[in-house]
N, C-alpha and C positions, 0 to 999 in steps of 0.2 A: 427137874425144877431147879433152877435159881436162888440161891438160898435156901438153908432147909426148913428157920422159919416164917422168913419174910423176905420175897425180893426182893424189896425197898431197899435193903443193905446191902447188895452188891453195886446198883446203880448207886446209893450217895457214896460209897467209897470210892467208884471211879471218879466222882467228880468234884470228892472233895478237896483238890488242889487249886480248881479253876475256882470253884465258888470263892475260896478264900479269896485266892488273887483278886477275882472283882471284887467283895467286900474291900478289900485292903484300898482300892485302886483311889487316888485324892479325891476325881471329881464325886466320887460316891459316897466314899467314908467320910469329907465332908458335910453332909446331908445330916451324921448324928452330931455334931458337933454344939457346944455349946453357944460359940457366937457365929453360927449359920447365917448367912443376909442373902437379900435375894437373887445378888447374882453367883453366889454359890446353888440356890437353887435354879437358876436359869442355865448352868452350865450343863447341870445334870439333866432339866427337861432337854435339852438339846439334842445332846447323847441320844439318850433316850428316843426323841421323836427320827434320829437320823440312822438307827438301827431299825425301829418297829415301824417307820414307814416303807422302806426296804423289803422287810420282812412279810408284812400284810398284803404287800403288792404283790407276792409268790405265793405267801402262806393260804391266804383267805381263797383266793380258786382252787388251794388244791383240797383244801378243807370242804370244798362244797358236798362232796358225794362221798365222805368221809362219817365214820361212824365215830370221827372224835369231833365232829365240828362243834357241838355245844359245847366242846371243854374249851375252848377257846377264847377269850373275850377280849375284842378288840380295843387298841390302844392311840392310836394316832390322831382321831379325832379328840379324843382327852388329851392329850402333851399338845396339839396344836394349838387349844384352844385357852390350854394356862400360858399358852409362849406367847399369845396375844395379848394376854391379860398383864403379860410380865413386860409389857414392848418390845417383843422380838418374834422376826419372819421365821416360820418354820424351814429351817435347812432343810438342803439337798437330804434325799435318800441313797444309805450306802446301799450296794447292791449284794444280795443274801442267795447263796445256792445251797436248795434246803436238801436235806437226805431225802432218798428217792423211794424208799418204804413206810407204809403206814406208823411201824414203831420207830423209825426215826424221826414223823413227823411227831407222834407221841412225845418223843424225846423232846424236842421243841417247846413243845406245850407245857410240860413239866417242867424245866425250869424258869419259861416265863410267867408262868400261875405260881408257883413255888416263890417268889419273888414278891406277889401279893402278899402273902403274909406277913411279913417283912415293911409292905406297905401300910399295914396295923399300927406298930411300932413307930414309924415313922411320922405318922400323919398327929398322931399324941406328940412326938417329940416337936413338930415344925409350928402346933398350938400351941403349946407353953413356951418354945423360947419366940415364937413371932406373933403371936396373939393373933384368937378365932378371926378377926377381919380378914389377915391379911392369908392367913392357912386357909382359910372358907372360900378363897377365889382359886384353889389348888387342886381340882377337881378328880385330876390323873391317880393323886393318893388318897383323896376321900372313898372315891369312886368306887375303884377296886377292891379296896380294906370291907367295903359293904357284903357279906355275906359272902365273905373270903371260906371261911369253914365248912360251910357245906358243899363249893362249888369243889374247896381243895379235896373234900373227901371223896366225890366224882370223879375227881385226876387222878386220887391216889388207886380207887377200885378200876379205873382202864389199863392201870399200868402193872396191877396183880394180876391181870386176865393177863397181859401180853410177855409181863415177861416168864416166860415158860423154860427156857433153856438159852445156853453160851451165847448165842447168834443174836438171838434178839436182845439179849443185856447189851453185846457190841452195839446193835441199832438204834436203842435208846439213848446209849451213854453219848452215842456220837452225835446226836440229834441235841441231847444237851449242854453238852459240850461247845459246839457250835453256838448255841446262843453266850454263855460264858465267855468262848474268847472274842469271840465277836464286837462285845462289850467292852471287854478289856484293852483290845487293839484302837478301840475307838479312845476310850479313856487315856490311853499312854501315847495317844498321836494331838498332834498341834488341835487346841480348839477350835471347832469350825466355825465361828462369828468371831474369832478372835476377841471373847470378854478379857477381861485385864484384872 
């Protein structure tokens, strides 16, 4: 077994480098900031929709006959539809090659769901410093943050079954991993709509 008494702790120490790094990353770490406006949130929807449209065009067929597909919950239709709302065309999708085992798809999953929670926090902070009108057409972080706790406790019991020994902690971590730099690479490369 994987930890003697909890998995969960070998998986967030391998990946707690990258997680920092994306939190740290401008377009993202601006999101908590005090004087946030909306095209610091457009940059990040962007990111955002041009990883997870990428990602859902691979991810969701391989998820179909998958015993994680309810851990899942899709996102591209939510980021396309506040990019509208914000005046902007939903960017190109980068192209995503996902791990080729169930627990690395696991892995995937976990830190995209793991990132909801996070959407909690957020979705309070973009009401008070941008007031409910303009947060309330923000769908991608209301959305999510909605009954983030019990879906996340579903993630967190798939991922106590799977990780059982070495091999599959590698599978997972690299599965979340992957979502991490993935992000990061996007974040530290020229913006794709070129905002200013």
């Amino acid at each position: 077994m994987v930890g003697a008494t909890d998995p969960l702790v070998g998986l967030r120490a391998r990946t707690a480098i990258l997680h920092r790094q994306l939190e740290s990353a401008t377009a993202f770490s601006r999101l908590m900031q005090d004087d946030i406006g909306p095209d610091d949130i457009a940059r990040a929807l962007i990111l955002f929709h041009v990883f997870y449209d990428g990602l859902e065009q691979v991810l969701l067929p391989r998820l179909e006959n998958s015993s994680h597909a309810s851990l899942y919950r899709p996102r591209r239709a939510l980021l396309a539809g506040d990019l509208a709302r914000l005046g902007h065309l939903p960017p190109a999708a980068m192209s995503v090659d996902l791990p080729g085992t169930e627990a690395g798809l696991l892995g995937v999953i976990y830190a995209v769901e793991g990132s909801a929670l996070g959407g909690q926090v957020l979705a309070r902070h973009l009401m008070a410093r941008l007031g409910g009108e303009f947060a309330a057409k923000l769908t991608y972080f209301t959305d999510l943050a909605a009954g983030c706790g019990a879906h996340w406790q579903g993630v967190l019991s798939a991922l106590r079954q799977v990780l059982v020994d070495e091999d599959s902690l590698d599978e997972v971590s690299a599965g979340a991993s992957l979502v991490f730099s993935s992000l990061i690479h996007l974040a530290d490369r020229e913006r794709p709509d070129g905002l200013g």
